[in-house]
N, C-alpha and C positions, 0 to 999 in steps of 0.2 A: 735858521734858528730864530728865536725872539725871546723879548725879555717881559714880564708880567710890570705892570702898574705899581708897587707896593706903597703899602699906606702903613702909618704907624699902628706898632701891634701885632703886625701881619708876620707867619713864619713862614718860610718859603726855602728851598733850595738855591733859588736867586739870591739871596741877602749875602752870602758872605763875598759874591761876583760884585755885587754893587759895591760894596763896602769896602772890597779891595780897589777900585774903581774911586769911591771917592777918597781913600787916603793917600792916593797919586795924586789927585788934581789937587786936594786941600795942601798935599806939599809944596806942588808948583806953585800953592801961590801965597804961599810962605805962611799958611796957619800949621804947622806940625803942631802945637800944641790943641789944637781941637782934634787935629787927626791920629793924635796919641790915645784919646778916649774914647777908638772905637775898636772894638773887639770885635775880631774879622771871620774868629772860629764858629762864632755861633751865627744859626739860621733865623732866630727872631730879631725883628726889625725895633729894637729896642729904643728905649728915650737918650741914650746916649748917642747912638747914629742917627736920629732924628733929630739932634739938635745940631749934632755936625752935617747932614744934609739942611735944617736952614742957612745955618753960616756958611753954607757952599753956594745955593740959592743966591743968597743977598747978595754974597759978593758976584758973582755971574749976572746977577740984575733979573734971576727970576722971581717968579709969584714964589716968596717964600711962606710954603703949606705943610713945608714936610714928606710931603708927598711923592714920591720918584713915579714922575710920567713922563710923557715922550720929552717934553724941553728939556726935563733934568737928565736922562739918560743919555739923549746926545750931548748937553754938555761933560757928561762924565767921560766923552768917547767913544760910548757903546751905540753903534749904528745899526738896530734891527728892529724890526718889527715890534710892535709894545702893544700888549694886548691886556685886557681884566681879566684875570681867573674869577669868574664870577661863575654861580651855576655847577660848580666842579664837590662833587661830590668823591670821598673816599672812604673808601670801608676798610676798616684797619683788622689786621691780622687775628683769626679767632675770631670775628663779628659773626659770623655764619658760620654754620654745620656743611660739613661736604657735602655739595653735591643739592644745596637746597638755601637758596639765592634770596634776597630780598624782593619783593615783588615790584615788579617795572610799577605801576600807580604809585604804592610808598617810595619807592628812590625818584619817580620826578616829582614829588611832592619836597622830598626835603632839596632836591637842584632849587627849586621855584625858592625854596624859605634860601639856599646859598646866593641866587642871583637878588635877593631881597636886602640880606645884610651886606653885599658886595663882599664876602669871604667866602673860601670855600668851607666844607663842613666834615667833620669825619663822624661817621658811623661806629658807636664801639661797639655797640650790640643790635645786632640783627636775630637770625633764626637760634641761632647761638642760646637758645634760654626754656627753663621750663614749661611745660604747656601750661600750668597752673598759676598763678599770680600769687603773695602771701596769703592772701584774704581766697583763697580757692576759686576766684573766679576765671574763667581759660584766656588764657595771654593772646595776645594779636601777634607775639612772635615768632612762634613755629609755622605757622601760616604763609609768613615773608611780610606780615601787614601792619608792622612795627619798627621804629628805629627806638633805638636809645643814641642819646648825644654827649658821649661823656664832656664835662669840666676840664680834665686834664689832657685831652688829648684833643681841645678844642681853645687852649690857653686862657682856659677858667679857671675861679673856682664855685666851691658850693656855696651855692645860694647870692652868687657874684651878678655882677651886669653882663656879662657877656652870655649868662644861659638867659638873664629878662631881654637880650635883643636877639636870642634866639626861638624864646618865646613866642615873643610878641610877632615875629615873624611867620610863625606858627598859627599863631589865631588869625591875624591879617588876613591868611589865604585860604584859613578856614570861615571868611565873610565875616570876623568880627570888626566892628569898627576903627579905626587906630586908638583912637584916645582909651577905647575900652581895654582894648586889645594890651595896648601901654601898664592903663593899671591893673590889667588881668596877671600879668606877667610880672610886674614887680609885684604884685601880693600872692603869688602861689595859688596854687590849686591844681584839683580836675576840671577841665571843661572839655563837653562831648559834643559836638555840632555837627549837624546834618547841613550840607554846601555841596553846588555840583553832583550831587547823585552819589557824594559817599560821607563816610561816617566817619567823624575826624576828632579824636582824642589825643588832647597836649596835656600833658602833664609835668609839671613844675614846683620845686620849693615845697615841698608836701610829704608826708609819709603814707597818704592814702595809697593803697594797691601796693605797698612797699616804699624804700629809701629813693626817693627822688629829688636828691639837695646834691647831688651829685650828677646830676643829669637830666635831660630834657629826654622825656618820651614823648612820641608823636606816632598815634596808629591809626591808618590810613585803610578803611576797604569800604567794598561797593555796600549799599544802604540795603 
């Protein structure tokens, strides 16, 4: 087995394993009342178990970052393998039509934007969608040559920072510069760019081509 890296923010199936993990050791060593305010049910890696992994940190005498990597996991006890989910893409239930899959170019293009913001990324919409856009012009997602990124099932919200760094990760790999890249994503829009021999449309914070304050679109196919 092995345990993933978790950074704050992050939700994962790992967190409630860690967090039972560190309200063992915070007891041995006699903060119960820090390891009282960590709530063990839930899988997001919340500012309350992040404040109780640095006070577990400092007193252990690690780099206190918040961070659960290899040092802090074997101090917790837990002796396995410790690896990034980075690059890990998920397509969540109803994202696609039976039988009619995302296109391998579009899903390593959004792994490339998961291994970017070191999170992974869930797919809410795939083939799953009409051929037409609002505005009638023909979608990139019956094809397989589209994702949509929803907000809520990516621990956003609309028109939040977590779709501008998933943006901006977007543009980055679509050859825009960072800094542009940066304020391309925090101010919304369409941008369409030709990179690598395909044709790469992010779309963000906008109602062009429809409701996009709820999600990052990003359509991927050959030029």
């Amino acid at each position: 087995m092995s345990v993933l890296i978790l950074r704050p923010g992050e939700t994962n199936d790992v967190v409630p394993r860690m967090k039972q993990a560190l309200v063992a050791e915070l007891s041995r060593l006699g903060l119960q009342s820090v390891a009282q305010g960590v709530d063990l049910d839930v899988k997001t890696y919340g500012l309350a178990a992040v404040k109780a992994v640095e006070r577990f940190q400092r007193a252990r005498h690690l780099r206190v970052d918040g961070v659960v990597g290899k040092d802090t996991w074997r101090a917790l006890g837990i002796d396995e393998p410790v690896v990034e989910d980075v690059g890990r893409v998920i397509i969540a239930p109803g994202a696609n039509l039976p039988g009619k899959p995302i296109q391998p170019m579009t899903l390593q293009y959004v792994e490339r934007m998961a291994a970017l913001i070191h999170k992974p990324i869930t797919i809410t919409t795939g083939t799953n969608h009409p051929e037409l856009t609002v505005d009638g012009k023909v979608s990139d997602h019956p094809t397989g040559h589209a994702a949509d990124i929803g907000m809520a099932a990516n621990g956003g919200n609309a028109d939040g920072p977590v779709g501008d760094r998933i943006m901006e990760a977007a543009l980055v790999l679509a050859g825009v510069p960072s800094a542009q890249a940066r304020a391309e994503a925090q101010a919304g829009g369409l941008f369409t760019n030709t990179y690598e021999n395909m044709r790469i449309q992010c779309i963000w914070k906008t109602s062009n081509g429809g409701n996009h304050h709820d999600h990052v679109h990003v359509g991927v196919r050959p030029v």
